[in-house]
C-alpha positions as CSV (number, residue, x, y, z in Angstrom):
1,X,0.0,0.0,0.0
2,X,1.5,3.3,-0.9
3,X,1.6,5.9,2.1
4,X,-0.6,8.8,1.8
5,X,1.0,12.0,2.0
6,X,0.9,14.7,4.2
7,X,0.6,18.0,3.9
8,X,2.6,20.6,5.8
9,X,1.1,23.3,7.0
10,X,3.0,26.8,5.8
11,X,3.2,29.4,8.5
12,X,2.1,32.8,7.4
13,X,4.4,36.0,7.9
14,X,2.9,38.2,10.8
15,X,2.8,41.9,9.7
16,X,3.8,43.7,12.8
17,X,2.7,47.5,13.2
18,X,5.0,50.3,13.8
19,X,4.5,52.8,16.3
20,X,5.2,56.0,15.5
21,X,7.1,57.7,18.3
22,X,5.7,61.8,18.9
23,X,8.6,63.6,19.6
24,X,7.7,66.0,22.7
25,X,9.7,69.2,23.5
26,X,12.1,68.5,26.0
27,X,11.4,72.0,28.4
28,X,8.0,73.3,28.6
29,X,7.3,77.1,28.1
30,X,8.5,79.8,30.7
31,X,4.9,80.7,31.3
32,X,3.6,77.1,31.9
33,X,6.5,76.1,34.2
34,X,6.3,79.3,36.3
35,X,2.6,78.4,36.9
36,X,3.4,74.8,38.3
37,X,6.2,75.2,40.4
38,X,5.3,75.4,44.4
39,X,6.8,77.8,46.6
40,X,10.1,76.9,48.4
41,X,8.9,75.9,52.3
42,X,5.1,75.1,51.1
43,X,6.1,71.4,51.4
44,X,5.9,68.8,54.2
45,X,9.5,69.1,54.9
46,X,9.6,73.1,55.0
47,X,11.8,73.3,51.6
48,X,14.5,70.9,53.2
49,X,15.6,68.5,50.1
50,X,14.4,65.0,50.8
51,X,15.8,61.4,49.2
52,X,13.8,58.2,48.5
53,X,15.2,56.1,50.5
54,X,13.9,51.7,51.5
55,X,13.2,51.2,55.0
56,X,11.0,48.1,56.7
57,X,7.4,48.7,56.6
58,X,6.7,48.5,60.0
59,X,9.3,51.4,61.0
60,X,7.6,53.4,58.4
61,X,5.5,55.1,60.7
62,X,8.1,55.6,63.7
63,X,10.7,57.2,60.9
64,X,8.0,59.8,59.6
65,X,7.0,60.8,63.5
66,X,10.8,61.2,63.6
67,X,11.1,63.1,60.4
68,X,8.6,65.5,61.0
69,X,10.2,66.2,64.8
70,X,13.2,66.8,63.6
71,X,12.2,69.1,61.1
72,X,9.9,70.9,63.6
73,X,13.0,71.6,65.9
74,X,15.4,72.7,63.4
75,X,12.3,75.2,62.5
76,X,11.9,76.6,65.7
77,X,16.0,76.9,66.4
78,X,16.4,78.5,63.2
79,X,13.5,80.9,64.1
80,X,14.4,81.5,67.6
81,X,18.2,82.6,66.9
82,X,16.6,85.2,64.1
């Protein structure tokens, strides 16, 4: 008996889409960034610069009471010796 014969199946090419990229302007306009930006000391921290940093979840709490205190004291020290 003669075998039969079997057909491969032929994968078809995807077409993949392009994105185009939109190029955005790398500094926004005098006027719009003026309008956005806070005032230095409006913050939580009074203007002081502040860093990300990793601590354990359940200190989390305990570091911001501390935080804040801290930044509290150095407030009234620096307004005290004016």
């Amino acid at each position: 008996m003669p075998k039969k014969s079997v057909k491969k199946s032929v994968k078809k090419t995807v077409k993949k889409s392009v994105k185009k990229s939109v190029k955005k302007s790398p500094q926004k306009s005098a006027v719009a960034q003026s309008s956005t930006e806070r005032q230095s000391g409006s913050g939580k921290y009074g203007g002081y610069k502040t860093k990300v940093i990793r601590v354990p979840v359940f200190l989390e709490r305990e570091i911001r009471e501390f935080a804040i205190q801290k930044v509290r004291s150095a407030k009234n020290t620096t307004e005290s010796n004016k």
